[in-house]
C-alpha positions as CSV (number, residue, x, y, z in Angstrom):
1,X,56.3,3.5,37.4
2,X,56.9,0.7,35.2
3,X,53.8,2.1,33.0
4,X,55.1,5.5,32.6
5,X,58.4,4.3,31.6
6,X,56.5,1.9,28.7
7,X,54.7,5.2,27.6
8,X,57.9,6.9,27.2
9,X,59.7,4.3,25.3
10,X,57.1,4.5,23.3
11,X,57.1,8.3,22.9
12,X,60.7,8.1,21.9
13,X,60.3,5.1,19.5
14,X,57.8,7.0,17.4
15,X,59.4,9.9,17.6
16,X,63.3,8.4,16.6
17,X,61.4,6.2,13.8
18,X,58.5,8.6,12.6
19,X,56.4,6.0,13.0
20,X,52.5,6.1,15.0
21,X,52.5,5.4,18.6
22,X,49.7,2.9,18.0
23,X,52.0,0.5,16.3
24,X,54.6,-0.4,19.3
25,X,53.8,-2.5,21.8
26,X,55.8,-3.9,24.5
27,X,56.5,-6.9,22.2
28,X,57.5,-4.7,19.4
29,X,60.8,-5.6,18.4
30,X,62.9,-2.3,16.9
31,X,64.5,-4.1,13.5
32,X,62.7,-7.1,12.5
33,X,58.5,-5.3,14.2
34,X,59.1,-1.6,13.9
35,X,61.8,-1.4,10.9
36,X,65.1,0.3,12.8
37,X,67.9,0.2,10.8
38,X,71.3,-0.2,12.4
39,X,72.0,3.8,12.8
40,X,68.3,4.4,14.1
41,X,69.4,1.8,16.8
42,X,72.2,4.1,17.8
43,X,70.2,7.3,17.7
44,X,67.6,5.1,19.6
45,X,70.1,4.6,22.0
46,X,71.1,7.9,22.6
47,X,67.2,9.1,22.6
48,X,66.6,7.0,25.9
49,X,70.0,8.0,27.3
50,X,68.2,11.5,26.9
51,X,65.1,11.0,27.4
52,X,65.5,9.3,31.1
53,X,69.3,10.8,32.0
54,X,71.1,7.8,32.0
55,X,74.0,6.4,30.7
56,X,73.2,2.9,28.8
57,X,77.1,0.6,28.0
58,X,77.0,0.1,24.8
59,X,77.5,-3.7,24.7
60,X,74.5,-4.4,27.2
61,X,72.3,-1.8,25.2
62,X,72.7,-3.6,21.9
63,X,71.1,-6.7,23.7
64,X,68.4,-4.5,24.0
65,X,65.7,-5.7,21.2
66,X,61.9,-4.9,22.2
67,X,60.2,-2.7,23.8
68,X,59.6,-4.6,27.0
69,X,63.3,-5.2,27.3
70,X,64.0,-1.2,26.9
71,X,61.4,-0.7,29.5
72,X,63.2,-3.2,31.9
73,X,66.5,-2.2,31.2
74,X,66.2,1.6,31.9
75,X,63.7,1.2,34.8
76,X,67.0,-0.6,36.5
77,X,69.2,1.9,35.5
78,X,66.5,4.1,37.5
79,X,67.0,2.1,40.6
């Protein structure tokens, strides 16, 4: 499960940073690896709340810094 949450991350990642799937990994962090400025964090945010139908708090969300911590995050909020 954990894989095909990874391979979504990384679908929205790309897609919210127009930027090529090959360059994320799970150690990819969003500002200082992949470039995210401080409004593409938000709609980065709001992409995974999308993308898996959750709700992510705010607070805990902007702990959120790699890949691998997305991934971890919203496969807990899966259950």
């Amino acid at each position: 499960m954990a894989e095909n949450i990874q391979q979504r991350v990384i679908e929205v990642v790309a897609r919210t940073l127009k930027i090529d799937e090959a360059q994320i990994t799970g150690d990819s962090r969003f500002v200082e690896d992949l470039g995210a400025e401080s409004m593409q964090s938000v709609e980065l945010i709001a992409a995974f709340e999308e993308e898996f139908d959750i709700e992510m708090d705010e607070r805990e969300a902007l702990d959120v810094k790699t890949v691998e911590k997305a991934v971890n995050f919203i496969a807990r909020h899966l259950g």
